[in-house]
N, C-alpha and C positions, 0 to 999 in steps of 0.2 A: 504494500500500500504506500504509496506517495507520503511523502509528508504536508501538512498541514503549508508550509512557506512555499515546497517549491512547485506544490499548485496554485496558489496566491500569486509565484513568479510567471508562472505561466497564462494567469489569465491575463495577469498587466501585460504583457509580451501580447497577449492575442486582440487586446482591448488597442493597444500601439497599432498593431499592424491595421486593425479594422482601420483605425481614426487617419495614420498617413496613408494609405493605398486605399481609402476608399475609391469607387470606380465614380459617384459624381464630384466629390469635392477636395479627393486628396492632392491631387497636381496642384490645385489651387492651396492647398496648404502647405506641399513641401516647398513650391516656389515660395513662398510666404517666410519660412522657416531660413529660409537659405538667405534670402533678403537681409531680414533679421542677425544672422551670425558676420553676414558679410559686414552691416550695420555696427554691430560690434566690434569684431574688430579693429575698424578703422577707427573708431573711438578707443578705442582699448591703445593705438598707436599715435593716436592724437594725443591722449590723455598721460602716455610717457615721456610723447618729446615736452609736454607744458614741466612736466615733474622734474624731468632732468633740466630743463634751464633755469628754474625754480631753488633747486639745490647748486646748479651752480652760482647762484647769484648770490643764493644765504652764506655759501662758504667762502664767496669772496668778498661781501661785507665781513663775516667774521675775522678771516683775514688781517682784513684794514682795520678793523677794534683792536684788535691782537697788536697789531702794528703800533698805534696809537698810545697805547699802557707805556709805552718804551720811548716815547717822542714828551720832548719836554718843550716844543712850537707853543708860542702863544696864540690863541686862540682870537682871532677878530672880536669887534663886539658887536658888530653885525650880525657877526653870524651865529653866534653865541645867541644873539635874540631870534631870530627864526629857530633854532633849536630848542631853546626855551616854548617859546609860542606853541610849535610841533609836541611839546610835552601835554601844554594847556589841552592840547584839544582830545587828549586818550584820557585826561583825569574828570574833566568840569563840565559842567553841562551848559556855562553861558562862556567859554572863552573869548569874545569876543569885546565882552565886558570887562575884562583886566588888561590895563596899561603895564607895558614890560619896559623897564630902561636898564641897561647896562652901561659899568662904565670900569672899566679895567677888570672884569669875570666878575664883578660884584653885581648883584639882581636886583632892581625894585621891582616889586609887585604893588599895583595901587589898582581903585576898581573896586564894585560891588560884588559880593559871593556868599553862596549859602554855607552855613556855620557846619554845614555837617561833610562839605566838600573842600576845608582848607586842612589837614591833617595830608589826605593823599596831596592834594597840590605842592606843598611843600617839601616831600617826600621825592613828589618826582623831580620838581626842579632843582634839589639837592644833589641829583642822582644825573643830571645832563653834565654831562663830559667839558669842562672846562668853566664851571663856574665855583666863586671861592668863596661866595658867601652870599644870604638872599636875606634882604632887607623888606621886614610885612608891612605896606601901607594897607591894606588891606581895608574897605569896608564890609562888617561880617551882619546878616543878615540872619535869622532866625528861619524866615520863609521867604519869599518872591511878592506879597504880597504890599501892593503900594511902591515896588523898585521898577519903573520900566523896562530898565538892562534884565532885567532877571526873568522876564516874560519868556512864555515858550520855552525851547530848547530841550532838550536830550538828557537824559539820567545818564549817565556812562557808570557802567558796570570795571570791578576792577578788572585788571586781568590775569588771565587764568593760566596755565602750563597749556602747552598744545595741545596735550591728548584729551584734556580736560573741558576742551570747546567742543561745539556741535559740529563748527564745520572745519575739517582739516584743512589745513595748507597741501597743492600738489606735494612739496616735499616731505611735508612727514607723514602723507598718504602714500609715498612711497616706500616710504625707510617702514613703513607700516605694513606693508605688502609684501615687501623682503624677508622680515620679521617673521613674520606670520605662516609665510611658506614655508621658512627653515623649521622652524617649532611643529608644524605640523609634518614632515618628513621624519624629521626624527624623533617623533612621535610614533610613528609605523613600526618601530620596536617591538613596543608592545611593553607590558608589563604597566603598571597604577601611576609612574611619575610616566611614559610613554603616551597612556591616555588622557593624562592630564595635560601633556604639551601637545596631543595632535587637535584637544578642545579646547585650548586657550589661542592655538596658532588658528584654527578655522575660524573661530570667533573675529579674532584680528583682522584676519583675510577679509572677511565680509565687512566689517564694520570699514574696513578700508576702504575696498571697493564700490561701496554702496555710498562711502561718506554720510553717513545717518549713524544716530546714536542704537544701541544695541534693540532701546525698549522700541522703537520707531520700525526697526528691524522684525523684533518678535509679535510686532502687532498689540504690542501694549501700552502705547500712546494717547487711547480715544481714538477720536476721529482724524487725528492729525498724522496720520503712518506715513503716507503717497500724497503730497502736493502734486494738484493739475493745475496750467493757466492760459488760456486761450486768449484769442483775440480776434474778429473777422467783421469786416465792413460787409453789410450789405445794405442793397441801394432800394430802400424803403423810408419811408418817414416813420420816426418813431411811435408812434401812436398805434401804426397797423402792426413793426415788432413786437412793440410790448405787449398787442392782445390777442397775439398768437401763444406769446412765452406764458403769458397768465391762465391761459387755460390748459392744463394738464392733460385734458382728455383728448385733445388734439394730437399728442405727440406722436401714439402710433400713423399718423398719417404719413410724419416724414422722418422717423425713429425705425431702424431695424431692429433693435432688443427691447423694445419698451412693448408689452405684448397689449396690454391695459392699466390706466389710469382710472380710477374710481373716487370721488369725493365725499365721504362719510361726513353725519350731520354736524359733529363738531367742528369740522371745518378740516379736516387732516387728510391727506391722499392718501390711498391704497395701491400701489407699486406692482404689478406686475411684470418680471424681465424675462431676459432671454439670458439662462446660465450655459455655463461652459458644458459642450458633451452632452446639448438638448435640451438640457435641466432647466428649469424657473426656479426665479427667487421671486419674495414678495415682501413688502414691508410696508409700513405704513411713517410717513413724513409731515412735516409742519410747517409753514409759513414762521420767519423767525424775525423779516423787517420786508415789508414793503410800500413801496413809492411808487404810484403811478408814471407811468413815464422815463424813471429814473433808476430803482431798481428791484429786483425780485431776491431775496433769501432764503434757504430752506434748510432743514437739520431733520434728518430720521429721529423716532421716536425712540426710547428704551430698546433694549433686547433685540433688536434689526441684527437682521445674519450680515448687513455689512455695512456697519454705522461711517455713516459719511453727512458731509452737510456742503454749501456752495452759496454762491452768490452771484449776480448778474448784472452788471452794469450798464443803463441804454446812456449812450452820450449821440448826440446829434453832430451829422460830419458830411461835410459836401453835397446837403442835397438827401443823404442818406441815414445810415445807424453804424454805429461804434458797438460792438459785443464786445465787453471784458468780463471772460466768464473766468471766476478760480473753484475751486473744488477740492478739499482732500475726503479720502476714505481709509476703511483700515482694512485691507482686505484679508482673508482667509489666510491663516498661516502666517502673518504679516508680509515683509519684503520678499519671503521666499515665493508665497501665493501670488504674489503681483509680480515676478520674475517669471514664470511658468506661465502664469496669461499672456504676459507681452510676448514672449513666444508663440503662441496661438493664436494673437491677435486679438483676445478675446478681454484686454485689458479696458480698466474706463478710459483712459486717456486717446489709445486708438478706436474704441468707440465714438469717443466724442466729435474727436478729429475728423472722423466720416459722417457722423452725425449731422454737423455743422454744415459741414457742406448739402447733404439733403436741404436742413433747415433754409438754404439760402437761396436754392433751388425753388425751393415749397413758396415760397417766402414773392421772390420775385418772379415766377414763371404762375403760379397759384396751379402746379401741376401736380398732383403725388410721386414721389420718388418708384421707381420700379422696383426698388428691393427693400420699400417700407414695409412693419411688419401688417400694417391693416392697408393693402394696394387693392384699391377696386372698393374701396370704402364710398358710401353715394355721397356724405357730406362735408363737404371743403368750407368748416365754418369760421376758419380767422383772416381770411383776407379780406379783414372790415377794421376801423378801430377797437379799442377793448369795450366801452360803453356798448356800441354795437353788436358786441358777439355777446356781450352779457343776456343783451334782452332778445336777441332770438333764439339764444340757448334757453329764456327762462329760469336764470339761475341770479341768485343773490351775489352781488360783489364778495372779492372775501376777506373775509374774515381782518378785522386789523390786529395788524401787527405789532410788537414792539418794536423800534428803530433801532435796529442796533448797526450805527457806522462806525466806521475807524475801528477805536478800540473797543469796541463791543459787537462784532463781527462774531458770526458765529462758528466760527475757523479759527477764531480765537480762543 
């Protein structure tokens, strides 16, 4: 009798074979696949030459520091204040409000600043290469409140060790990737410290390659796993866009995976797609800010087998519409689940990408796409304004929303 795994091996093996050589749609999928690695690739060889000129640059600034410690050159006081200034602006969050004077390596600092950002300030401009001493004119502030200079601006966060940010630098996504291969090779050993280096080096590897943090990775982020961000003109007045985008139930006309859209009384959608390998998923979504005209927000509710949320920007542009769509999700598996769709093509991102084009299609021809999933559907009801489609649909505007812009996005 078989074993239990290597009929498991075999059906995946026979489930492969069905999916690439199928006789209607497998050409059309290995050509896709092949597409796809060639695509890789060349980013794969893009993304070394960036790393190795990246690392050459860091080692020949290092270099010059190194040089420097040993040079007893007096330092301009020019230039000593652009280096100063260049400090200001990685510690404070109004640099622009501090006057810098130098005068033989010695620092004025004068200016408004918040009381809880002169401790690093001083730290760094102590810490800039040819100054001998920093003199605090300083005016120190409590809060921003009532200082004009001190309006606006940026929090700046300290900063961290490399490995310790989210986003790597090409070089030490390289020297990360070097890492990570050796420890996972000689790993293949075997034996408890063997398997602990070939899962600390794979670990590496990907967190490298991916440049995401590990949870972002495992799909333990929320909704935030996979950023998508589009953008596409079409040549529409905004009014007849947005009351296309506002009604959900239109989508399958110029949607392939979108199977049905249904609107329950409390105002929530019901999601019906098209999943990988024939499957539907289904979930139920919420309105999270919207503006007539201007833009559309949405977030899946609790428990959604793939919590994702988006937003839509209509901006008016030549005559026509401006779509700035962003979107993240957390897909199945995290970044592994969403590495194995884009290979299949069957990811959000190349969905949408083909999506969008239908939509602009739909949009300005008022044709249905040929490979929509409702093609031959009798009614083409948004090539009107939104008020328009409202009342011949007979449905209630919806539902208001809370406005959540900027920082209160709900991608945030």
């Amino acid at each position: 009798m078989a074993s239990p795994m290597r009929c498991l091996g075999g059906a995946l093996l026979a489930a492969a074979a069905m999916y690439w050589f199928d006789p209607t749609s497998g050409r059309r999928r290995r050509a896709r696949l092949r597409d796809r690695l060639v695509a890789t690739a060349h980013d794969a060889r893009h993304g070394m030459d960036v790393a190795g000129r990246d690392l050459a640059n860091r080692l020949e600034g290092l270099a010059a520091r190194t040089r420097s410690i040993f040079e007893s050159r007096e330092v301009p006081d020019a230039v000593l204040v652009e280096r100063v200034r260049s400090a200001l602006g990685r510690v404070v969050s109004h640099p622009g409000a501090i006057d810098v004077q130098v005068t033989a390596g010695c620092v004025s600092l004068s200016g408004p600043i918040l009381a809880h950002e002169v401790p690093q300030l001083m730290r760094a401009v102590r810490a800039v290469r040819g100054v001998r001493a920093v003199e605090d004119r300083l005016s120190v502030h409590l809060s921003a409140r009532g200082v004009p200079a001190l309006q606006g601006g940026r929090p700046r966060q300290p900063r961290r060790f490399e490995l310790l940010q989210e986003n790597w630098t090409p070089a030490a996504r390289l020297l990360a990737t070097i890492t990570g291969g050796a420890l996972a090779l000689r790993g293949i050993r075997g034996g408890p410290l063997g398997l602990a280096g070939t899962l600390a080096g794979g670990a590496l590897l990907v967190r490298s390659l991916t440049n995401m943090p590990l949870r972002r990775i495992a799909g333990a982020a929320g909704r935030r796993a996979i950023d998508i961000r589009k953008t596409i003109h079409v040549k529409a007045p905004v009014d007849q866009v947005f009351g296309t985008l506002e009604r959900c139930e239109s989508y399958p006309l110029f949607m392939r995976s979108v199977l049905s859209v249904r609107r329950h009384p409390d105002g929530r959608w019901r999601w019906r797609v098209l999943g990988p390998a024939g499957t539907t998923v289904e979930w139920d979504s919420e309105l999270s800010a919207f503006e007539p005209n201007r833009l559309i927000a949405w977030r899946t509710v609790r428990n959604a087998p793939v919590r994702h949320a988006g937003i839509v920007r209509f901006t008016p542009e030549n005559g026509g519409t401006r779509l700035d769509i962003r979107m993240s999700y957390n897909p199945l598996a995290g970044m592994l689940g969403h590495a194995v769709a884009r290979l299949l093509g069957t990811d959000p991102k190349s969905r949408l990408e083909q999506d969008l084009v239908r939509l602009k299609t739909f949009i300005e021809t008022g044709r249905v796409p040929h490979d929509a999933a409702r093609r031959g559907a009798a009614e083409i009801p948004t090539i009107r304004p939104a008020e328009a489609v409202r009342e011949t649909a007979g449905e209630a505007p919806p539902p208001e929303a809370q406005r959540q812009l900027d920082g209160g996005e709900p991608l945030h």
